[in-house]
N, C-alpha and C positions, 0 to 999 in steps of 0.2 A: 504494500500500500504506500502512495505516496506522501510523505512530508514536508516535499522541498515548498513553501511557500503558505505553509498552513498558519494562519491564526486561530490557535483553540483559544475556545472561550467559554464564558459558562451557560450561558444561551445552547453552543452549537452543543455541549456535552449534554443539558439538561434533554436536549430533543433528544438523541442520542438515547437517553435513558427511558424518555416515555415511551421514544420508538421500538425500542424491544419487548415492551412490554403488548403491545399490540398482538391479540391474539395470532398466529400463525402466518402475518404476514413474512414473504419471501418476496425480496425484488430479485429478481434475475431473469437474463434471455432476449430474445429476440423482440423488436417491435415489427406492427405490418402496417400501418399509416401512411399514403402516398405524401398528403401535405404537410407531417411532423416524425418522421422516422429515420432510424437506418439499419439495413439488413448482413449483420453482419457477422454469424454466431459460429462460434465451435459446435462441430456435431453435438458434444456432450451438455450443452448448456441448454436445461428448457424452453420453450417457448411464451415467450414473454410480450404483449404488446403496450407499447409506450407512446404515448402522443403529447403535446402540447399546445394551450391554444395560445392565447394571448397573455393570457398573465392564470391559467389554470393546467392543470396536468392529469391524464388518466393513463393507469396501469392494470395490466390484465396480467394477476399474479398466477404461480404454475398452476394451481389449484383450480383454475375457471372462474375465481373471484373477482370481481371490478374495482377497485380502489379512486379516488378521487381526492386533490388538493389543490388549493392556490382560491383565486377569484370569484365570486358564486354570486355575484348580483344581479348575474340572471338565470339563476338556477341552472348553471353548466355544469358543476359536479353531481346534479342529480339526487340530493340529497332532501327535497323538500322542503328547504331553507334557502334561505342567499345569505347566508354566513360562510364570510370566508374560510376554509379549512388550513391551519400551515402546516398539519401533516397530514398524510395519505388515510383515506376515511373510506371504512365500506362502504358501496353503494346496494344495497338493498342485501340479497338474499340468494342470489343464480348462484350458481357454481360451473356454468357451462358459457362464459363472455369466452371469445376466439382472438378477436383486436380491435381496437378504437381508433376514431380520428378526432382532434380536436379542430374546433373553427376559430374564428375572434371570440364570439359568443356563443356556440352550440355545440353540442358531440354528437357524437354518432358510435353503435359499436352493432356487430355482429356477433352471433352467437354461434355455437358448434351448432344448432342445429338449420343453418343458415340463414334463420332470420335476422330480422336487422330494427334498429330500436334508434331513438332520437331525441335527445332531452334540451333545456336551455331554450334559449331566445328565438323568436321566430317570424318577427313581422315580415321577414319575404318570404317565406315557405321553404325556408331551410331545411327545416326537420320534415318534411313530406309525407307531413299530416295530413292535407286536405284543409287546412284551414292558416291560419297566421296567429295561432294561440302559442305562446309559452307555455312548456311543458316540464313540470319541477321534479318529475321520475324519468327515466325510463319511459318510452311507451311505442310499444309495436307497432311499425310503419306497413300499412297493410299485411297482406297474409303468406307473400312470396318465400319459399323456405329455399332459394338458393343461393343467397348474396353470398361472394364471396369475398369483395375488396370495398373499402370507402375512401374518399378522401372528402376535404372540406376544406373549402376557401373560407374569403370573408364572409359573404353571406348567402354562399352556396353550395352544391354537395354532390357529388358524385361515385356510382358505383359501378361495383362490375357485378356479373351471375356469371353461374359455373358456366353456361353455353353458351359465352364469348362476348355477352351482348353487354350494353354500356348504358347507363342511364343516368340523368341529370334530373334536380329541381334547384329550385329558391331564387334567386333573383339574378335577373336575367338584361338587364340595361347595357351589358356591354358583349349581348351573346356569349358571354361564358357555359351557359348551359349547351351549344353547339345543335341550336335546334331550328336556326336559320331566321330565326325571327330575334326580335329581343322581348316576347313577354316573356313575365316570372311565372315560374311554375311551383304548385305546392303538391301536388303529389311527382314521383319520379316518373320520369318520361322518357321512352327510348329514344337513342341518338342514332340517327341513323339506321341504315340492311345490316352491317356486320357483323358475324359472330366470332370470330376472333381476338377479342380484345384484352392485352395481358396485364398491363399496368397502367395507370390514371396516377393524376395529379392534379388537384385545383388550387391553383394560385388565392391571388388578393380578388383578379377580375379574368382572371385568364385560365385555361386550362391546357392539359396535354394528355398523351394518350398513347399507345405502343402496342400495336398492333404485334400477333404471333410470327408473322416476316421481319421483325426488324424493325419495320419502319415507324419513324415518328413524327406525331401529326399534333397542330396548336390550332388553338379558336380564344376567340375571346377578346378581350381588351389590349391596343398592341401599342401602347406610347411611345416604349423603349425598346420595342422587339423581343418583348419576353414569349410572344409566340412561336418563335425562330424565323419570322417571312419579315418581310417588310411592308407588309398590308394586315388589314386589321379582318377577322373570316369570322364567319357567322355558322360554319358546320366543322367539323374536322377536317384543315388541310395538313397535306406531307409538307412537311421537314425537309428538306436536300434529298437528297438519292439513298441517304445511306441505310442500310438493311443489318444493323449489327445492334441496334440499339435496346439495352436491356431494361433499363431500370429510367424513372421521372420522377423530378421533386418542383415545386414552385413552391412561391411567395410571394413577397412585394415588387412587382413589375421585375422580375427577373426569375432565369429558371436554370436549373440542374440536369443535367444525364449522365448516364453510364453506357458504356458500349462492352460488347462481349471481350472484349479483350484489355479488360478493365481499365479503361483512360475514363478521363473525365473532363465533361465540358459545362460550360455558362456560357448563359446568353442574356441579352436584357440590358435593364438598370445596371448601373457599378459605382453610382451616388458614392458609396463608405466601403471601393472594392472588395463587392461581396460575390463578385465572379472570381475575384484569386487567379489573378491574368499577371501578375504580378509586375505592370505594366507603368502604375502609377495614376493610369487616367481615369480620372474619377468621374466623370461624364458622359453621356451618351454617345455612344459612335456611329456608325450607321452599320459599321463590320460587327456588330455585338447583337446585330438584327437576327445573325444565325451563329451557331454554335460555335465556340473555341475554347478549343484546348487547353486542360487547367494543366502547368508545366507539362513532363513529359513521363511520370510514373504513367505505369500500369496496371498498377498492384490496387486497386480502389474498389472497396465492398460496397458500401453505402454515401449515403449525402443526405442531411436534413439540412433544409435551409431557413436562418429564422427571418425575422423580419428584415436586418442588414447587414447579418453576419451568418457566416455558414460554419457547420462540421464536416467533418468526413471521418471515415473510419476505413482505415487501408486491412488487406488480407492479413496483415502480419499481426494484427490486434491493437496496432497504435492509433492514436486518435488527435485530428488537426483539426485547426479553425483558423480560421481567417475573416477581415470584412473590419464592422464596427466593433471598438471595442472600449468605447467610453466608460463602462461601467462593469469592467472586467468580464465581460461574456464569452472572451476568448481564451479566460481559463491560462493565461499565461504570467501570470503573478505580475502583470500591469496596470496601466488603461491609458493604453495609447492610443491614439487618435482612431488606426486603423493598420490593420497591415493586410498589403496586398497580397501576397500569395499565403497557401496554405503552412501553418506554423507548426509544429510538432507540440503537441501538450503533454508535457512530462518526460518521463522515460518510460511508461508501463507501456506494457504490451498484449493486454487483459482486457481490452474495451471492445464491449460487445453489441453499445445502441446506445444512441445517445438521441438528444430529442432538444428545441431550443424557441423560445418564444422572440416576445420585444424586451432584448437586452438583458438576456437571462440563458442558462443550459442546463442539462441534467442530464447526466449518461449513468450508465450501468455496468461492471467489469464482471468477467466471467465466474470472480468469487460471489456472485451476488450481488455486491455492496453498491449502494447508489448515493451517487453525489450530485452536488450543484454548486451553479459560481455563477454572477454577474448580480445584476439588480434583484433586488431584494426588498421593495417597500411594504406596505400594509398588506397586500394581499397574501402574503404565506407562501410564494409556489415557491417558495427554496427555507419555508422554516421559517420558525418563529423569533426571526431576524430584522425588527422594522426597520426602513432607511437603511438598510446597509449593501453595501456593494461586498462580493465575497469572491476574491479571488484564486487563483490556482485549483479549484475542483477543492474547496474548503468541503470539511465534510460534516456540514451543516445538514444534507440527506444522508450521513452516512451510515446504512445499515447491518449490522453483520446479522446476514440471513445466509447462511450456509446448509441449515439444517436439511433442507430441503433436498439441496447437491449432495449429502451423505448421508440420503438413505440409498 
């Protein structure tokens, strides 16, 4: 475990304390979130999913349990309250949650038996109810029992089902939902003939998508060419030519990929270079309309990108960031302005998903143990830390949950 740059304290120890007490929570493992995750696990480490929204967090512990913390003033932890949580708090009762997505304001989570559930804030139809109600549980998004992926922009949401097909709702002004028109939708509506569809990702107003060929396709809101084209599309268009492409993350007008032969790229915004072009330009260009190349590894598992700063988690278990990092969110015992290319955080080589809001992080190492570092104010989502900024991966979340890995 690392120390280099810890400030303990009696706040970070007291949580610490309560957090073990916590009946049988275990954090570890894998997240599945297209707009707040990264996929990056040793075979042996359970399967764990991890999201975060805007200043909240949801965990789906080995057990099939929900967990929820951080922000709740519009009931996104799902707890029946809008009371903030600053640590991780059951959410009802299931023991069969599969993975989550967080939005600004709403969640979304799938269950193992492929249903799909939607709690939090709703006045565009986010949660794809059929109505624009707030919903302060959990509550069954019609009757389909095969979802198998979500993601969740600002205040819209997109899925996949097991036979390839792709569906969108909630607010629809900049055709984010790729449905050719720009009205909002409150219940989910198919995109498109395709049944191929492997990976989603919905940004702030934009979306993407990755078809079983390779190819990848953007819609939506295109300011800064976070769609990869230099026009703005109303259904899902192709990306460039290329047929290799695995994995999609988005955020705030800019987006993330993976290719099969693990390189990685940004496109977009680079405002507080959170492409990690390591370029220095901080402004829009017209070449950042499509894809390039984040240096020249190839070793790259996952990519969550938060509001102006990103992670990454390379094959070998180590974990970078790059982007804004005003308020220590890049975990490098700083807060310097920004750094352009991807940083190496720490020396460990044990990170297994990491997850990251506005100005804030929280990853996971293959012991379990979960931490967090950047902004820290009233809301909780890094602990019962008001006003504080918490650098180096402090281990203000830090849980020893091992129990679990040795049985």
């Amino acid at each position: 475990m690392l120390r280099m740059h810890v400030r303990k304290c009696g706040s970070a120890i007291s949580f610490l304390l309560t957090m073990l007490l916590v009946t049988g929570i275990v954090l570890c493992g894998v997240a599945v979130s297209p707009v707040t995750s990264v996929q990056a696990a040793p075979s042996a480490t359970p399967n764990v999913s991890l999201a975060s929204g805007y200043y909240h967090s949801l965990l789906v512990n080995t057990d099939g349990t929900l967990w929820a913390w951080g922000r709740n003033n519009y009931h996104q932890l799902g707890l029946n309250n809008t009371d903030p949580k600053p640590s991780p708090t059951k959410v009802g009762s299931a023991t069969n949650w599969k993975s989550v997505a967080a939005g600004w304001y709403h969640s979304l989570g799938v269950r193992s038996d492929g249903t799909l559930y939607a709690w939090g804030y709703n006045e565009r139809g986010q949660l794809g109810l059929g109505d624009n109600t707030t919903r302060n549980i959990p509550t069954q998004v019609g009757t389909a029992t095969n979802w198998t992926a979500v993601s969740t922009g600002q205040y819209h949401s997109l899925g996949l089902r097991s036979d390839g097909t792709l569906w969108a709702w909630g607010y629809n002004f900049e055709h984010q939902l790729g449905l050719g028109d720009n009205v909002t939708r409150n219940t989910p509506t198919r995109v498109g003939s395709w049944t191929d569809w492997v990976a989603i990702a919905a940004g702030d107003s934009h979306s993407l998508g990755v078809r079983s060929n390779g190819r990848l396709y953007g819609w939506g809101y295109n300011s800064n060419g976070q769609t990869g084209n230099l026009g703005g599309y109303a259904t899902p268009t192709q990306v460039g030519t290329d047929t290799d492409w695995v994995a999609v993350a988005a955020e705030f007008h800019y987006s993330m990929g993976l290719r099969s032969d693990g390189t990685l790229w940004g496109w977009g915004f680079n405002g507080q270079n959170q492409l990690g072009l390591g370029d220095g330009v901080e402004y829009y260009r017209k070449d950042q309309s499509v894809p390039q190349q984040v240096g020249t590894d190839t070793g790259w598992a996952g990519v969550v990108p938060g509001r102006v700063h990103c992670l990454g988690v390379r094959s070998d278990g180590t974990l970078w960031a790059w982007g804004a990092n005003f308020d220590g969110e890049l975990g490098l015992g700083d807060t310097s302005e920004s750094e352009s290319a991807p940083q190496k955080v720490g020396y460990d080589s044990n990170w297994v998903t990491a997850s990251d809001g506005d100005a804030w992080s929280v990853g996971v190492r293959s012991d379990g143990t979960l931490y967090g570092w950047g902004r820290n104010w009233d809301y909780g989502q890094l602990g019962p830390v008001s006003y504080t900024h918490l650098r180096a991966h402090e281990t203000v979340l830090d849980l020893v949950c091992r129990l679990l890995l040795e049985k």
